[in-house]
C-alpha positions, 0 to 999 in steps of 0.5 A: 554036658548036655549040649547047645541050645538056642536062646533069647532075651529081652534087653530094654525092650530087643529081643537079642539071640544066641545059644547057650552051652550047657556044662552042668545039671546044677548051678555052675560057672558060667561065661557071658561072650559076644563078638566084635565089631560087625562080627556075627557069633557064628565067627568062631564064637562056638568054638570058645564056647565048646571048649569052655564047656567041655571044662565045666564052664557054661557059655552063654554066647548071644549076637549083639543087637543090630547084627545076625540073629538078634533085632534091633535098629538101625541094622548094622550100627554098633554102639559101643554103650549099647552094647556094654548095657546089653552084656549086663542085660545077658548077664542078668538073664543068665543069672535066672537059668537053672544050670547058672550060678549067678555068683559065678559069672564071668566076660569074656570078649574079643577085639572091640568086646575085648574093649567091653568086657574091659569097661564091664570088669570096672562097673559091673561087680557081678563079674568074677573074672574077665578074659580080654582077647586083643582088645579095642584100648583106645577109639580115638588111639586106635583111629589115628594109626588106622587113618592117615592124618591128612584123611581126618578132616574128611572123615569129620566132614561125612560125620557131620554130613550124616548127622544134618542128615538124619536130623532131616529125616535120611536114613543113617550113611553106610561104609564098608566093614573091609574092603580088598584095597586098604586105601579104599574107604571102609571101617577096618582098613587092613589087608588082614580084616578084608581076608579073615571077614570075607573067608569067615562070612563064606565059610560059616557065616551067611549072615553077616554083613559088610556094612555099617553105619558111618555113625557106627565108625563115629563112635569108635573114635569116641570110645575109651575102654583104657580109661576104665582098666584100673578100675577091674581090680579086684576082679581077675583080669586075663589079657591076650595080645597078639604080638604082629597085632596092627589092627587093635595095635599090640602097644596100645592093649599093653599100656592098658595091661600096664594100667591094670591092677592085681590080680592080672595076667598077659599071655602074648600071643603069635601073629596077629588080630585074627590068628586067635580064632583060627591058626593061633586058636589053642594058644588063644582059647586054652588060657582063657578057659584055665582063667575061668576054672580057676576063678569061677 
């Protein structure tokens, strides 16, 4: 293995950044991976990456735009589209660099990248195997366990006071990735978000931050990865859930697993959301790299 080095490539016209691990002198297999919502690559992101290739898998891992190293504006603002082209956009540079072989690339993504890779296996033919870590199945399924019905029509009303907003020229309204109290307004209302963002961000990620876009929590409710899982066959698709997961809820990724075609796998994991990258990390990262030497 020849080690990590810092990457950049144009995507449209941004300049989006991360590393890449290289894990053979000639072309070989290679894995194209970004973070979830908000999250910064420096967030567990390098730990994947080294064990992929310390199997002989290449990993190129990059900030999606907006967040951490990569440009992009608004800052803080996740498009969910966006961020599907920009995975293609990854997977094209990779494919011009000597150690790829870009017949054998494959995605892989956690929580709401988990939702990506899942729409990248259904469009995107290039991909030859997918890994999709306790996935974002359904925005607006996902929104209606998070947020209290009887608190929906508020959310509705700050949408649209956003947009006549912006369209007067203001700049985009900002919420909170987490907050310490669930009940406080923020995108990712759980007690679980607030410790693994905060503890992560101080340990080793000074650059990301806890805001977004309130367009951002938008188009969250707006979008729908399940709506494109039967169509990853024929591709090899590796799912992990996370048993206690209530964040992305556990019912919600298996009725998508459900939906899926052959080849699949599921690999139940323990504890929740955020013990895949920490605690439950092994259980997590060690099925996910046996899928792609298997199927790169």
């Amino acid at each position: 293995m020849t080690g990590r080095r810092d990457i950049e490539f144009n995507a449209e016209g941004v300049t989006l950044r991360g590393w890449f691990y290289a894990a053979t002198d000639g072309p070989g297999p290679t894995v194209v991976m970004a973070h979830g919502f908000s999250a910064v690559k420096e967030m567990y992101l390098d730990a994947f990456a080294e064990v992929f290739a310390a199997a002989g898998v290449n990993a190129l891992v990059f900030d999606n735009r907006n967040y951490g190293a990569s440009d992009g504006e608004p800052r803080c603002e996740t498009d969910p589209w966006q961020q599907v082209r920009d995975y293609r956009h990854a997977i094209t540079y990779a494919g011009t660099l000597p150690e790829v072989d870009a017949d054998r690339i494959g995605v892989w993504g956690s929580s709401y990248s988990g939702g990506h890779v899942l729409v990248l296996g259904a469009i995107d033919r290039r991909i030859k195997a997918v890994v999709s870590q306790v996935p974002l199945a359904s925005g607006s399924a996902n929104i209606g366990e998070l947020v209290r019905a009887d608190l929906r029509a508020g959310y509705r009303a700050m949408f649209d006071a956003d947009r006549a907003a912006r369209f007067a020229g203001e700049p985009p309204a900002m919420v909170p990735v987490v907050a310490e109290d669930p009940m406080a307004p923020s995108a990712l209302p759980t007690a679980d978000s607030w410790a693994w963002f905060t503890e992560t961000a101080a340990k080793r990620a000074p650059s990301w931050r806890n805001e977004v876009t309130l367009r951002t929590v938008e188009m969250l409710g707006e979008y729908e990865p399940i709506s494109y899982v039967a169509r990853v066959s024929p591709t090899p698709l590796l799912m992990l859930v996370a048993r206690e997961d209530h964040l992305t809820p556990a019912h919600l990724a298996l009725d998508a697993y459900a939906q899926a075609k052959e080849p699949k796998k599921l690999v139940l994991l323990p504890g929740g959301h955020f013990d895949a990258y920490v605690d439950g990390f092994e259980q997590a990262s060690a099925p996910a790299r046996d899928w792609f030497v298997e199927h790169l």
